[in-house]
C-alpha positions in Angstrom: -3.3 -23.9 -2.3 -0.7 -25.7 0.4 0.9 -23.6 2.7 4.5 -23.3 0.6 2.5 -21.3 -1.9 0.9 -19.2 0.3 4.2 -18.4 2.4 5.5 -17.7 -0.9 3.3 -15.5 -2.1 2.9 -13.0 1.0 7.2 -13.2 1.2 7.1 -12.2 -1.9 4.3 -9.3 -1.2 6.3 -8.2 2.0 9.3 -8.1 0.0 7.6 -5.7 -2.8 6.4 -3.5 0.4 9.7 -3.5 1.4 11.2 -2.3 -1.7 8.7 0.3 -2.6 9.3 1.6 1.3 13.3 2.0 0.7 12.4 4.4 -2.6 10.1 6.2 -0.9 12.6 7.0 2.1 15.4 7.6 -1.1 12.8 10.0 -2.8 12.5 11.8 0.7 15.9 11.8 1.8 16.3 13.7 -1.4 13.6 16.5 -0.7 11.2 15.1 -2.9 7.5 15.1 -3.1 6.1 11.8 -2.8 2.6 10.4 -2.9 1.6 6.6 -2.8 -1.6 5.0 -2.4 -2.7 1.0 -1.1 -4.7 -0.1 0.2 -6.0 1.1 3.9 -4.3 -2.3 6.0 -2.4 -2.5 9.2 0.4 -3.1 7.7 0.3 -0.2 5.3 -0.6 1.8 8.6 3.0 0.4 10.7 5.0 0.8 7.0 4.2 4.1 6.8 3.5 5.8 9.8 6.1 8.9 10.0 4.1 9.9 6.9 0.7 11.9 6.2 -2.3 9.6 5.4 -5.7 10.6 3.3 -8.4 7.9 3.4 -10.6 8.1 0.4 -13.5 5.3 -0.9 -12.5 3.9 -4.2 -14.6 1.5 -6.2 -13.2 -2.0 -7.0 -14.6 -2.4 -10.3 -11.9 -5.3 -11.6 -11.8 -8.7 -10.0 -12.7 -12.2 -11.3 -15.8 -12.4 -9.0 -18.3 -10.4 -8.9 -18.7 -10.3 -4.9 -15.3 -9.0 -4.9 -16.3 -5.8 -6.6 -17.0 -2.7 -4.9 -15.9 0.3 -2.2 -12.8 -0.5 -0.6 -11.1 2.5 1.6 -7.8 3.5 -0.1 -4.7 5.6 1.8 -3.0 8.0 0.0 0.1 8.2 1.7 2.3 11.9 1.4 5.5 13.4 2.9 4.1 16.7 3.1 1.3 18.5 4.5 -1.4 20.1 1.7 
């Protein structure tokens, strides 16, 4: 993979981040439950942070390799307080 493909690919990630952020912030400005869940990252962590995070272990059972398969800590991300 050269380095235009993998620029491409994480733009195109951030800009699906990005997206997904300004309906969540559309969902809330309209006093609106809203739950989302990713994967536990930093960047998740600095997209999110005026909101209520849940860490839970979810098991990666999908993925072309085996050694790719297993726990992997998820966030559930809420606007409200349970």
């Amino acid at each position: 993979m050269n380095l235009l493909s993998i620029v491409r690919k994480n733009l195109i990630l951030i800009l699906n981040l990005l997206y997904w952020k300004n309906i969540i912030i559309w969902i809330n400005s309209n006093e609106s439950s809203v739950m989302l869940s990713n994967y536990n990252t930093l960047l998740i962590k600095k997209l999110y942070c005026e909101y209520n995070f849940h860490y839970i272990e979810a098991h990666k059972n999908i993925g072309a390799s085996a050694i790719n398969r297993g726990a992997v800590e998820v966030v559930i991300i809420t606007n409200y307080v349970n």
